[in-house]
N, C-alpha and C positions, 0 to 999 in steps of 0.2 A: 504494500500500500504506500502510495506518495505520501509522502509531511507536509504537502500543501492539503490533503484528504484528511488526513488524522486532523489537521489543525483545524480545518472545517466542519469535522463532526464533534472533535469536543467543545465548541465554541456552540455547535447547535443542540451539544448535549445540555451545558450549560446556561442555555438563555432558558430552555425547556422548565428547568429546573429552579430558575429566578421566575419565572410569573406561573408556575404553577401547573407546569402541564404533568406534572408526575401521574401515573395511573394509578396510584393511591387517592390520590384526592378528587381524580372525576369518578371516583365508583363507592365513596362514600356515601353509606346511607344513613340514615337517622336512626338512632337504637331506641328513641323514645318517642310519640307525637304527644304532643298540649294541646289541650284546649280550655278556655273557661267562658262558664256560661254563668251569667247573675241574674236572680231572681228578683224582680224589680215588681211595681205595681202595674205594670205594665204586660207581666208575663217573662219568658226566659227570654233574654237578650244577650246572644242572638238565638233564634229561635231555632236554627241549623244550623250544622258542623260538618264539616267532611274529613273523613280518614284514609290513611292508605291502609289496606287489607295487610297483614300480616305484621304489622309493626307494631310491638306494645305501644297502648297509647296511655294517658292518665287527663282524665278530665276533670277537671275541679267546678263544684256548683258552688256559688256563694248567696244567699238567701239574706237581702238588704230590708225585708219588710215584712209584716205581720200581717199583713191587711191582704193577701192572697191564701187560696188553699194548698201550698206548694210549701208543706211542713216534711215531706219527704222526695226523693226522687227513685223512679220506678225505670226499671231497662228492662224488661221484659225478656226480650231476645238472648237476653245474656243472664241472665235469672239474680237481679242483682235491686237490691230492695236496699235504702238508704234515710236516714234520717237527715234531716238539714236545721242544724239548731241556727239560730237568727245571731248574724254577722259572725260564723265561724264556714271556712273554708273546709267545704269534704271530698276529698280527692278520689276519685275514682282510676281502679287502675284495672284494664283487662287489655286483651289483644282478640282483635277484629279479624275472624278468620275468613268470611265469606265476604265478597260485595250486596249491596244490597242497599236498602235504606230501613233503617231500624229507627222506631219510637222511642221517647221517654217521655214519662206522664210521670204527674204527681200521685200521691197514694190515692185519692180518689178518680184519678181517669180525666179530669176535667180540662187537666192544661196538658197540652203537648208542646216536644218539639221532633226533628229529624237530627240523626246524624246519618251520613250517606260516605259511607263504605265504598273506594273506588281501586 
């Protein structure tokens, strides 16, 4: 191999390696998804969410008001029954196996929202 060749590809090994092209970093993926949803007088805002399939996710509900009936939150699909004490944060953690669009309602069925599974 020329050393005008070698000097060309460790110079384009290097630039590769100053802005990031490594193949480590474009095949990373997320080890955890967030989302938070607040229970307001208003209802859950926001009232949808979207996940990726297969990614533990952890979703936190925060419950800012007394004056709804959303004293728990209900995942049906995921079999997962929650209390929500007023202004403490409750962190939900499961992994989304299928796509789809899954419900959450409060303990009486009244309020919903979606999360959609992609």
């Amino acid at each position: 191999m020329r050393r005008s060749s070698i000097v060309w590809l460790s110079c384009a090994l290097l630039f590769g390696v100053l802005v990031g092209l490594t193949p480590e970093r474009t095949v990373a993926k997320p080890r955890v998804q967030t989302a938070k949803i607040v229970i307001t007088t208003k209802g859950y805002q926001p009232t949808s969410l979207k996940l990726r399939r297969g990614v533990p996710a952890r979703v936190t509900f925060l419950r800012t008001t007394d004056a709804t009936c959303v004293k728990e939150i209900v995942l049906p699909d995921f079999n997962i029954r929650r209390a929500l004490p007023l202004n403490a944060p409750v962190v939900i953690g499961f992994t989304p196996t299928r796509k789809g669009s899954f419900t959450f309602v409060c303990g009486m069925n009244m309020m919903s929202g979606q999360m959609i599974v992609q």
